[in-house]
C-alpha atoms as one frame of an Amber mdcrd trajectory, in Angstrom:
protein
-167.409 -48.388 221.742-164.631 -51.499 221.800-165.837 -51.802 217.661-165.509
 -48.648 216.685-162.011 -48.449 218.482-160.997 -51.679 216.650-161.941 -50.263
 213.327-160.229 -46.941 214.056-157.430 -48.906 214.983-157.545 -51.251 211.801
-157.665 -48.014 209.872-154.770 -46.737 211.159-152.751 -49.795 211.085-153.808
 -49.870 207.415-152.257 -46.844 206.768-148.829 -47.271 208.907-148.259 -50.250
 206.752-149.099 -48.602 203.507-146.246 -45.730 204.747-143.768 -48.077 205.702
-143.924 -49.461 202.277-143.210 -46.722 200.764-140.597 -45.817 202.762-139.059
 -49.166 201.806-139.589 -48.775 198.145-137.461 -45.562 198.596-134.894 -47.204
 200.858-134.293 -49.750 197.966-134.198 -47.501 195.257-131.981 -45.292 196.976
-129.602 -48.251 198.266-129.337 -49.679 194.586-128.742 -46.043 193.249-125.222
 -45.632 195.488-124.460 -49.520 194.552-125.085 -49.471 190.463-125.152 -45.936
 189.690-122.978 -44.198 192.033-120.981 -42.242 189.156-123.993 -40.576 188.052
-125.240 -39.531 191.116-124.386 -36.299 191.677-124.903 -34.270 195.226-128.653
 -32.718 194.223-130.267 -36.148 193.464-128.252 -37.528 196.877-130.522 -34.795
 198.516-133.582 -35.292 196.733-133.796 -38.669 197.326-132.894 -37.911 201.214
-135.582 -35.513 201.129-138.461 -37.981 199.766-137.549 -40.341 202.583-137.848
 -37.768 205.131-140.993 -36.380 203.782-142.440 -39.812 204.011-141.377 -40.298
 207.540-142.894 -37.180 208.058-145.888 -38.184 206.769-145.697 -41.337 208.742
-144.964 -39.275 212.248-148.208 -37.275 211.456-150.408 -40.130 211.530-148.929
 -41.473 214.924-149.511 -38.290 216.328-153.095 -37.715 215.208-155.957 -36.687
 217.847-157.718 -39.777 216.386-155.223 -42.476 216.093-155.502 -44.182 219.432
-152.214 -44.883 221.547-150.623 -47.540 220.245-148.475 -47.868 223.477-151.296
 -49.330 225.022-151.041 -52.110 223.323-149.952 -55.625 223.822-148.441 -57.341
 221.254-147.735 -61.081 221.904-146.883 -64.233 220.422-150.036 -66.689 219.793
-147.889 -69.878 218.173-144.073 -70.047 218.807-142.621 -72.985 216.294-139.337
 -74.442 215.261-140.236 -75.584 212.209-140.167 -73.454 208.837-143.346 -71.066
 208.379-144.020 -70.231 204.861-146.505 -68.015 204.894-144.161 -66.138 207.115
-141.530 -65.957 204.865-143.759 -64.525 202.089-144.559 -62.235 204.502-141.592
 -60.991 205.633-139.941 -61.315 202.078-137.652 -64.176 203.468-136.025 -62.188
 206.720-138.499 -63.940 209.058-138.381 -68.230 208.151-139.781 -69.240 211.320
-141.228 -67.354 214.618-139.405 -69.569 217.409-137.955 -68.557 220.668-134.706
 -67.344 219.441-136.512 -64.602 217.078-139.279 -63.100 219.500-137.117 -61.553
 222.124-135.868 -59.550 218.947-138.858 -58.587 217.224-141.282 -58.241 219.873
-138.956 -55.665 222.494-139.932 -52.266 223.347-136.032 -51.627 224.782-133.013
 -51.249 223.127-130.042 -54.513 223.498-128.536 -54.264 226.784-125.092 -53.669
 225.249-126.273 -50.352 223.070-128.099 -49.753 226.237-124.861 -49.496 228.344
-123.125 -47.500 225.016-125.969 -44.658 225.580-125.835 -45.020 229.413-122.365
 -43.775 229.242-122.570 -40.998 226.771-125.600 -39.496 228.631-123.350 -39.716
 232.116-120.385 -37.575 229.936-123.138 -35.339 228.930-123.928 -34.668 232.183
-120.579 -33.918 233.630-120.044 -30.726 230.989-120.090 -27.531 232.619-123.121
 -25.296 231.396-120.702 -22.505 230.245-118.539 -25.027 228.399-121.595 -26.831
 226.986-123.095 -23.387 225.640-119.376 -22.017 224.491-119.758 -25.706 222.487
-123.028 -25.096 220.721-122.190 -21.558 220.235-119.110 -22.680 218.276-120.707
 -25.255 216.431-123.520 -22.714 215.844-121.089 -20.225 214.253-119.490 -22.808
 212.345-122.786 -24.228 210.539-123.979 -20.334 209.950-120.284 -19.899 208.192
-120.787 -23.205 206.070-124.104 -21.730 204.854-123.087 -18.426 204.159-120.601
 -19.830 202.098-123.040 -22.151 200.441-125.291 -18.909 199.542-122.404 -17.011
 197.834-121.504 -19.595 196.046-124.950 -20.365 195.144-125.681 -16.790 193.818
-122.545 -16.588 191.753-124.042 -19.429 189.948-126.990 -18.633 189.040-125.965
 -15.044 188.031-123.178 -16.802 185.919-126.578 -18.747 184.741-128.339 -15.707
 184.087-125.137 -14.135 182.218-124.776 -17.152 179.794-128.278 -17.127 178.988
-128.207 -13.097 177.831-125.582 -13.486 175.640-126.462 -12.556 171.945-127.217
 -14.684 169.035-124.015 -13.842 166.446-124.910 -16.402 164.410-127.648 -16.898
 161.754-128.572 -20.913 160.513-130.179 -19.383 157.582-126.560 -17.613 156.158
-124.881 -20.583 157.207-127.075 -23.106 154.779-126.960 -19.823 152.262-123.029
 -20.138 152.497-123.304 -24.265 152.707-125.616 -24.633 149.566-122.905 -21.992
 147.762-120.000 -24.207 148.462-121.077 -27.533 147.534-124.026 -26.551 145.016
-122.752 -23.318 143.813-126.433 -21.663 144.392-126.912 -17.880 144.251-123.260
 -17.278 142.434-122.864 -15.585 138.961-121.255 -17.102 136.479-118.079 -16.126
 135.089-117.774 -14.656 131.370-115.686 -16.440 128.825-113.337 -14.890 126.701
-114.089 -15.375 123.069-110.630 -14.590 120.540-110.834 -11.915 117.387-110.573
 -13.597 114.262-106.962 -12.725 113.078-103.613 -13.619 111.394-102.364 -16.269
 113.083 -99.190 -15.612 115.014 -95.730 -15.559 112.842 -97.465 -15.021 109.758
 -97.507 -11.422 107.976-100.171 -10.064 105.839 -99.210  -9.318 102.146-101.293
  -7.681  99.261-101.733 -11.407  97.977-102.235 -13.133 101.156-100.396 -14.627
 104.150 -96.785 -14.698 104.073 -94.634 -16.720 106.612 -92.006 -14.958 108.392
 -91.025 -17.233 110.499 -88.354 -19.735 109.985 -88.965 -22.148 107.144 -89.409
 -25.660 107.119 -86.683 -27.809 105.841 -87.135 -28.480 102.012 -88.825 -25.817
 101.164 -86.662 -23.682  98.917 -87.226 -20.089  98.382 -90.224 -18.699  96.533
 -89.568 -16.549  93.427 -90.447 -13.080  93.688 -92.552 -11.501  91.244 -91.473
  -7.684  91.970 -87.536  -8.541  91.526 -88.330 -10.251  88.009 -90.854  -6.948
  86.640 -87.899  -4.343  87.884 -84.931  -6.983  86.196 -87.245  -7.057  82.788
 -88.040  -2.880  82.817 -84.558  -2.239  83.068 -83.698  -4.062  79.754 -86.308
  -2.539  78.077 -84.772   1.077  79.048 -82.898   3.200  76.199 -81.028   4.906
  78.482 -78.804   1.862  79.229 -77.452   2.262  76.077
């Protein structure tokens, strides 16, 4: 009976260790989260992580209060060896908190009470306590009630108007279409898919300030300078027929 107890007992102390190190991981992580990257943490990962570390107290709780873990209350823990001088394995242990287990560090790690001076502290506040009138006392929690239930209210409201704001930004319609916009890009800087514009060609004709005459070209425009005048052919056939005529006699 005494073996199996000790196994159960291993078992569980097995497990209580195995939960406390986790908790610890998360403490640490957590801790060196608000000291290195408390600009990035934002209000929903404060929570989270506050809700891991409760879940794995929770967790922890559980196994204390299991039908088959056996009262640890009943148990005796005492020092074997007290020594002044530096314990090493210790300090592995205890990841350098603990050095040496002497007289000064047992009354601190081995208590079941509190320090007599936090003690006194809760001593006094439970003696307040007790002097509060019922009525006043329930007028108190009935405030503080109200209070909380307002907080959360507001909370909710606020909560629903952002996720329908959520729900509102995700319904809005495309207006926009990548495959036009490449269309339009390849257009501008390739000039794909636009027609090309038709050139102009010129009718052959006389070129301008030049006349047409039954023997060719003649300039009308201003002459060059040194070019005299050209002699007419018509003016010297009319001069020569009218010598010719009798009837100038």
């Amino acid at each position: 009976m005494m073996e199996r107890e000790e196994k159960v007992l291993d078992i569980v102390l097995e497990s209580l260790i195995s939960r406390c190190q986790e908790i610890k991981k998360s403490l640490i992580s957590f801790l060196y989260r608000l000291e290195n990257d408390y600009q990035k943490l934002d209000w929903p990962a404060f929570l989270d992580n506050f809700a891991l570390i409760s879940g794995q107290i929770n967790n922890m709780m559980k196994i204390l209060k299991n039908e088959k873990t056996p009262p640890l209350r009943n148990r005796i823990l005492l020092p074997l060896l007290l020594a002044p001088d530096r314990d090493e394995d210790l300090a592995t242990l205890t990841e350098g908190r603990v050095v040496a287990f002497n007289h000064e560090m047992v009354p601190d790690y081995l208590r079941t009470k509190l320090e007599p001076e936090i003690e006194a502290i809760e001593a006094k506040l439970s003696a307040k306590a007790m002097q509060i009138n019922p009525e006043t006392g329930s007028k108190h929690i009935t405030s503080v009630n109200k209070i909380a239930n307002h907080i959360l209210e507001l909370i909710k409201n606020i909560k629903e108007d952002w996720e329908s704001e959520s729900s509102q930004r995700t319904s809005i319609p495309v207006t926009s279409s990548i495959q036009d916009t490449n269309t339009i890009l390849a257009a501008i800087y390739l000039g794909k898919g636009l027609k090309p514009v038709p050139t102009m060609v010129p009718k052959p004709g006389p070129a301008p300030g030049v006349a047409m005459g039954p023997q060719g070209p003649n300039q009308t425009g201003p002459r060059p300078p040194g070019m005299g005048k050209a002699p007419s052919a018509i003016k010297t056939n009319i001069k020569s027929a009218s010598q010719n005529n009798p009837y100038n006699r």
